[in-house]
N, C-alpha and C positions, 0 to 999 in steps of 0.2 A: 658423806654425801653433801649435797648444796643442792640449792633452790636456782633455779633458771627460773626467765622469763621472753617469750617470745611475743611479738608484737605483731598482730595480724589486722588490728586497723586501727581507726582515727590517729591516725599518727602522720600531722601536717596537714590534715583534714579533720572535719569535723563531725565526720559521720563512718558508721563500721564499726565501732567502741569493738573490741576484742582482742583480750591479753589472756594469753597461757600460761599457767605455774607447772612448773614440773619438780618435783622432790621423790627422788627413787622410783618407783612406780607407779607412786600418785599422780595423776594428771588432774588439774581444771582450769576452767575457765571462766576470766568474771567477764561478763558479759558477752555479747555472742550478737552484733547488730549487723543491719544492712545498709551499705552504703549509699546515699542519695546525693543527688546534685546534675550535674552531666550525665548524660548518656556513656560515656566511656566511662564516668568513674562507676554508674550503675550498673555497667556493665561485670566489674567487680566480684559482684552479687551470683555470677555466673558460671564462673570460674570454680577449676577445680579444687577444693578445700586445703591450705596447706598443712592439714592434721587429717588424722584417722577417729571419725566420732565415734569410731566403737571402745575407743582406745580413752577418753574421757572422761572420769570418774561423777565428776558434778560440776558442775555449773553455779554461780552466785552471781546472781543479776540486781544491779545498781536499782534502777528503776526499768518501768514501762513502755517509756519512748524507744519505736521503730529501731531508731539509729545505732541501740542498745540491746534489745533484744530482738528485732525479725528477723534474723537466722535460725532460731532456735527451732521451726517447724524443718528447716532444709536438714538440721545435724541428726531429728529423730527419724525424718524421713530416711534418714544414709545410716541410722545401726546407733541413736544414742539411747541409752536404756536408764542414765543415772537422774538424780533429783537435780531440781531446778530450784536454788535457796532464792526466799526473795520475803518483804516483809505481807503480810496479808492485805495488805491494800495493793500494792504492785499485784499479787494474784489474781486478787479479786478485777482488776483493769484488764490484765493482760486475755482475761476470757474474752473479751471483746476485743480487743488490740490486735491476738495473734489470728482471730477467726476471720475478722474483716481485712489485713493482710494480704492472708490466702485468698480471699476473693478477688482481690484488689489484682492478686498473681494473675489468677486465673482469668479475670476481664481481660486485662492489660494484655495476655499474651493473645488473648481470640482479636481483640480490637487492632491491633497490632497487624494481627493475619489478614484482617479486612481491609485493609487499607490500600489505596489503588496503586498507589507508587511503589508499593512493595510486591506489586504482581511478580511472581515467578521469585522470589529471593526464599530461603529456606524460611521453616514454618517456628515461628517463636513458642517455645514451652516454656510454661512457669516455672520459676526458680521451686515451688511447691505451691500444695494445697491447702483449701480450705480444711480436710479431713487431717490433713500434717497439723494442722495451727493449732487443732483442737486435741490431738494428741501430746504437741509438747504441755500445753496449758496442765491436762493429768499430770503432768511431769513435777509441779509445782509442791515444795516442803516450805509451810509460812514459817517464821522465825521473828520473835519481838526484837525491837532493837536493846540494843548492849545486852546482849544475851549469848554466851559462847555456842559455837556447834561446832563439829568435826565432820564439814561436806566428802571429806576423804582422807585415809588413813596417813597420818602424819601433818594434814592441814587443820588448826584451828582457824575461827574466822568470827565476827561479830560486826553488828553493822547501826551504821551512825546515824541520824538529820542529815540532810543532807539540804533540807530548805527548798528542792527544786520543785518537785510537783508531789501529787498527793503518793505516800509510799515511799519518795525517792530515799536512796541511802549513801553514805561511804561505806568501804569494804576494810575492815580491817582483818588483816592476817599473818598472825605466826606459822613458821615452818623453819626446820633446822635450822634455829636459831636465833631468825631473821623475823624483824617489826616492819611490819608493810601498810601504807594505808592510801587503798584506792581513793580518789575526789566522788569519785562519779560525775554526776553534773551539783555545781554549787550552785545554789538559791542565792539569790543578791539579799539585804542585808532588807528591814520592815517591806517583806514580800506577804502577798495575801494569800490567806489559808492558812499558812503553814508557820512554825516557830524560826528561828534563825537557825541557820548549819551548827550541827557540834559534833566534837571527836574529841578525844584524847592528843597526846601530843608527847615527843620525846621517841622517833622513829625511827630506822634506820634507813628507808626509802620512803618516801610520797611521791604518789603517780596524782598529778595533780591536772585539769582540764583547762583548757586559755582560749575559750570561744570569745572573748572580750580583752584578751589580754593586751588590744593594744587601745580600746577606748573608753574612755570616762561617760558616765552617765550620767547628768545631773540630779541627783536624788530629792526623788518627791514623795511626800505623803502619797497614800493613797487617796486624799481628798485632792488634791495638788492632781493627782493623774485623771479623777475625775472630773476635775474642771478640763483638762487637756483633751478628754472624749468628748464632753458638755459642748465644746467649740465645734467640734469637726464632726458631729453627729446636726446640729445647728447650719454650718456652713452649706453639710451634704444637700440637708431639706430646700436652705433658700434657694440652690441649684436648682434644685426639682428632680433630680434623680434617684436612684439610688446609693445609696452608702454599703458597698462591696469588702466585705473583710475577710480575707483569705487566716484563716485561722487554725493551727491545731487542736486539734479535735482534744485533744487531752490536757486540760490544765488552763491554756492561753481561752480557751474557747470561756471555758467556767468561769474567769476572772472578768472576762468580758459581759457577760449577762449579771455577774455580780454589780458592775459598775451602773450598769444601765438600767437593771433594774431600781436601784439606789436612786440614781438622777430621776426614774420616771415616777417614783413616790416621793420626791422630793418638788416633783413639777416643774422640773427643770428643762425638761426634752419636748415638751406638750405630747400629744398623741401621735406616737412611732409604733410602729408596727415589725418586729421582731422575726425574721426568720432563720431557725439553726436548719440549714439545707445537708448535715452532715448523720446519717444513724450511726456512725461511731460514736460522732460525738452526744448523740442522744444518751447512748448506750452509757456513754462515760459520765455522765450526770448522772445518769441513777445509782453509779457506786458515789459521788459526790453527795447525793442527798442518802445514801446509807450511812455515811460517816461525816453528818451533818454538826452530830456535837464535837467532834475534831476540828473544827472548821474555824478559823477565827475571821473578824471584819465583818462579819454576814448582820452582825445587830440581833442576833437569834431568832432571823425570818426565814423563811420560805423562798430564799430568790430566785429559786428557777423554776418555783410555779405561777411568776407573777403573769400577769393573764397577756401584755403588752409581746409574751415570748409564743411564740411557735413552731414547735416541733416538727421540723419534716424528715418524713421517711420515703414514700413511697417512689417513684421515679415521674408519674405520671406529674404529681403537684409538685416536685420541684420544677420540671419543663412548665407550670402556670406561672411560675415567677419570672418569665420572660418577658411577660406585660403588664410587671406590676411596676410602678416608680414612688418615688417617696420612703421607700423601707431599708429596712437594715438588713443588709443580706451575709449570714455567720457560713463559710463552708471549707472544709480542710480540699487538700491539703495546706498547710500553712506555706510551706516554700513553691505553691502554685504547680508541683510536679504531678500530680496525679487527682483523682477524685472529684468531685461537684464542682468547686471550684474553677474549674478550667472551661466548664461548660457557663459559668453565670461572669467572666474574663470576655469571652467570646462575645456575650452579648452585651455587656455590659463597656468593655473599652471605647470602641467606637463610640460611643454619647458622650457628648460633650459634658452635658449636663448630670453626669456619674460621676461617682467618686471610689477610688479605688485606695484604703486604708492600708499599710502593711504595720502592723505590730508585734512583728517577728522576726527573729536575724531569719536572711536569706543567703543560703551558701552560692559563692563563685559558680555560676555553670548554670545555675536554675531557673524557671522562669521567671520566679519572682525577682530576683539579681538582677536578672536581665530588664526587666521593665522598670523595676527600681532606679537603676541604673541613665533612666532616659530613653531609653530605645522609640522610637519611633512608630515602628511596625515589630510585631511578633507571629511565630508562628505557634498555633495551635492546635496540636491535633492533624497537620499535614496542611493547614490553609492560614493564608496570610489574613493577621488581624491587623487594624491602626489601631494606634492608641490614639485615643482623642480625649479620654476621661482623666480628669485630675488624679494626679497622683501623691498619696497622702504618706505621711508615716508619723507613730507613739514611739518612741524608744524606752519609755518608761514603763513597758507591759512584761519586757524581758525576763524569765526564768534563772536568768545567769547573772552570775556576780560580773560585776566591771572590772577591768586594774585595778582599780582602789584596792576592793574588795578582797579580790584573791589574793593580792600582796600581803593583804592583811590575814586572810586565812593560810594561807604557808607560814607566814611568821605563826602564828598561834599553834602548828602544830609539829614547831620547831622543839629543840634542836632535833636536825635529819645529818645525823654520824654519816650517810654515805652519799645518797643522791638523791636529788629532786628531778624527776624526768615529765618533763611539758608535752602532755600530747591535747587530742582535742580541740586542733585551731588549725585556721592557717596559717601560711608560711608568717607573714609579717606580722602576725598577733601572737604568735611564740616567741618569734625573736625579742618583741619589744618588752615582752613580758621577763625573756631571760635575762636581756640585760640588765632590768630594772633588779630583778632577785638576784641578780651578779653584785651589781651596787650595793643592795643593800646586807650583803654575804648574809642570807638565809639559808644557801648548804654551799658549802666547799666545794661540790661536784654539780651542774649541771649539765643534765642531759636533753637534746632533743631527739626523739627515736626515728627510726623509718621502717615503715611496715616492711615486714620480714624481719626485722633486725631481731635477734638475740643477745642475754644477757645473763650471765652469773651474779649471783646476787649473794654478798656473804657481811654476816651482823658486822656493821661498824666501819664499811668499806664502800670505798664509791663502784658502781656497780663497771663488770669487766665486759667489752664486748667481746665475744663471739662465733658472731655470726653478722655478714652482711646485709643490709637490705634489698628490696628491689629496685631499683633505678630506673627500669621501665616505665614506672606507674608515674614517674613524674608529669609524664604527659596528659594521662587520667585525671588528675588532679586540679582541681579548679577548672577556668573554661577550656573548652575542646574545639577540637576544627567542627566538628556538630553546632558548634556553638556559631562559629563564627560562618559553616554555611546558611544556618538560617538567617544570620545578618545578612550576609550577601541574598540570599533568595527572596525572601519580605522588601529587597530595594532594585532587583534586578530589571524589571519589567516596569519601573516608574522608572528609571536610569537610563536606560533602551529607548522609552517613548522619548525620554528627552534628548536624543539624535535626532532633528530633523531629516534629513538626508533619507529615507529608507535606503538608499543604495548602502550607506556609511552605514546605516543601523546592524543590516545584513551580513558587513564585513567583522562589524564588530562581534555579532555571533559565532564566526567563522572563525576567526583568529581565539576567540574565549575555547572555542570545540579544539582547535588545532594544537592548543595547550595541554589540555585534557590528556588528547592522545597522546602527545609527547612522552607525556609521566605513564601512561598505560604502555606506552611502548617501552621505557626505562624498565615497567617496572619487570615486563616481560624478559629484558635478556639479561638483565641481571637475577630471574629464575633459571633462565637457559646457562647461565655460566654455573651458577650452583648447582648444575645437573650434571 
């Protein structure tokens, strides 16, 4: 027998984390995430499973993040019954993680329903529920790290540092024969809270992640990064607006209140006033102050009860912070896709005198990319925003190793007898990354995969493909025509008024609709020939 491995996402993208082992009968899966970014790529999430979860033995999940594990509620919902390996602090997040999720489904799909442009088009249902999130969550077996378990007959498995957020792990696993060892997501090198990545080494595959693999970071203390928030939490106030941080709720958010906390007992910041507008991320601070002695950088304080911070929950007093100015406003989601966020973007872009912070990669297609990016105008929620509020960015708050880093972490857990395969990026941060571990012959074989793709996997051999990928999803992938109508729509009607002419103006609408139909009529008889 032999070990297969099929590739069901982040593969050329950086979100969807989900790889199959197969050896004999045993099936699992390390990780099991949901795809974010574009609309088409989210749409992803939708789609019919390319596995049988009844047919699943168990599951070993990396860490907590979304991107990694929010399918997990869809696989129990459709027939999965087996354990869900992960370390106890991943657990203990994920109660919160997978049940707000499911809400987030369940909003998104009524909110969705209501919307006027979508009068008459079929009725959006959630990918799953609230009552699915909390079922896979029972699902959960903790396991300490470098500690052997057997998730499924014939798989051993143990799990490493991983350096990324509180919990995160690598995967390591033998099975006929063959030494495997998942990245997960790597922690960049003196990152806060947590100790620096570690594994073993001497493999015969590593699935290694390249969210950075084609940029350098300039590495700073963590006093160094606090001086860099010290400026632009300073600059926000001489504004007079607010300071807008689109944040993940999970890890980026805690590092953040760490920081500011520090500066505002240091009396660095004067008197700011704190809002986390996120209860996930509330939620997610209180396993942060469970496992406060794990914690490193904190000075062995209190810093998320310092009084400068405040906690919102309810919906009524986040809608007060419409009228507030001068504060610091904390709210996920981090890539501006979903959540509070979007609603404090709306009000907040147009003011000149805001400040909008991004201290987090933002994938291709998102809306944070997209305003990152320059954009002008956005659309949110169905209605055109301007941007008119300064546009900020820390690179130094990131969760992920840089190229440096990971070069360095692949060589450390070298020699790899078969293959090194690069998923977890995009297109041009794997390439740049392959090439560089080509140079520096860190494995004989590199691979970059493509969801769907397949692979045999046997000790001491570069791995055999199989199986094709899909080739469809290229278009999913990064930005979308979604993407590029709301550029068009958020410029169309300033674009139009600038025809003087009404007569011209009129034509020009005429000939844009005459377009239209053209492709609606193509698209009609080239169904009529396929009939």
């Amino acid at each position: 027998m032999t070990l297969s491995l099929t590739i069901h996402g982040a593969a050329r993208t950086v979100t969807g984390s989900c790889h199959e082992f197969a050896s004999g009968d045993s099936r699992i899966l390390v990780d099991c995430g949901m795809f974010q970014g574009s609309r088409s790529l989210e749409a992803l999430n939708f789609e019919a499973l390319a596995f049988d979860p009844k047919t699943i033995d168990a599951i070993v999940l990396s860490h907590a993040h979304i991107d990694h594990s929010g399918l997990l509620p869809r696989l129990v919902a459709e027939g999965f019954t087996g354990a869900i390996w992960c370390t106890v602090e991943t657990a203990d997040l994920l109660e919160f993680m997978l049940a707000d999720a499911g809400r987030i489904q369940e909003y998104e799909a009524e909110r969705r329903n209501r919307r006027r442009d979508r009068a008459g088009d079929d009725a959006f249902e959630p990918i799953y529920t609230e009552q699915d999130a909390i079922a896979a969550w029972r699902l959960t077996r903790t396991v300490p790290l470098d500690q052997w378990f057997e998730p499924a007959p014939g798989f051993r498995a143990r799990l490493w540092n991983a350096g990324h957020i509180l919990g995160s792990a690598s995967v390591e696993l033998q099975a006929e024969g063959v030494r495997l060892l998942y990245s997960g997501d790597v922690g960049p090198d003196n990152k806060a809270f947590h100790a620096d990545p570690d594994s073993p080494s001497g493999f015969d595959y590593v699935i290694c992640e390249s969210t950075y693999g084609d940029r350098h970071r300039e590495h700073v203390s963590i006093e160094d990064r606090r001086t860099l928030l010290e400026a632009e939490i300073l600059g926000a106030k001489a504004r007079g607006g607010n300071l807008v941080i689109p944040s993940f709720a999970l890890e980026r958010t805690q590092e953040l209140l760490l920081d500011i906390a520090m500066l505002s007992i240091a009396g660095r910041i004067g008197n700011t006033t704190v809002f986390v507008d996120s209860p996930l991320a509330n939620r997610a601070t209180t396993v942060f102050r469970k496992y406060a002695d794990q914690l490193e950088d904190t000075g062995g304080r209190d810093v998320f009860g310092h009084p400068s911070i405040q906690y919102v929950n309810d919906v009524a007093e986040s809608m007060r912070l419409n009228s507030v100015s001068g504060a610091i406003i904390l709210a996920a989601s981090g890539m501006c896709e979903a959540g509070r966020i979007r609603h404090h973007l709306f009000y907040n872009l147009p003011r000149r005198d805001s400040t909008i912070l991004f201290v987090g990669f933002q994938a291709e297609g998102s809306l944070g990319r997209v305003i990152l990016d320059g954009a002008q105008r956005v659309r949110i929620s169905g209605r055109d925003v301007r941007v008119r509020a300064q546009i900020r960015r820390i690179e130094s708050y990131s969760a992920h190793a840089d190229q440096t880093e990971l070069l360095e972490w692949i060589a450390e857990r070298g020699p790899i007898a078969g293959s090194l395969l690069l998923d977890h990026g995009e297109a041009g941060a794997i390439e740049e990354l392959r090439k560089l571990a080509q140079s520096q012959d860190l494995a004989a074989s590199i691979i970059v995969p493509e969801i769907g793709e397949k692979y045999e996997l046997s000790p001491g051999k570069p791995a055999r493909r199989t199986k094709t990928g899909r080739v469809d999803l290229q278009e999913a992938i990064g930005r979308d025509w979604q993407n590029n109508y709301a550029d068009l729509a958020t410029s169309l009607k300033r674009r139009l008024a600038g025809i003087r002419d009404p007569r011209a103006r009129r034509q020009a609408i005429e000939e844009m609709r005459r377009v239209l139909d053209s492709y609606s009529e193509r698209e009609a008889a080239g169904s009529q020939e396929e009939r």
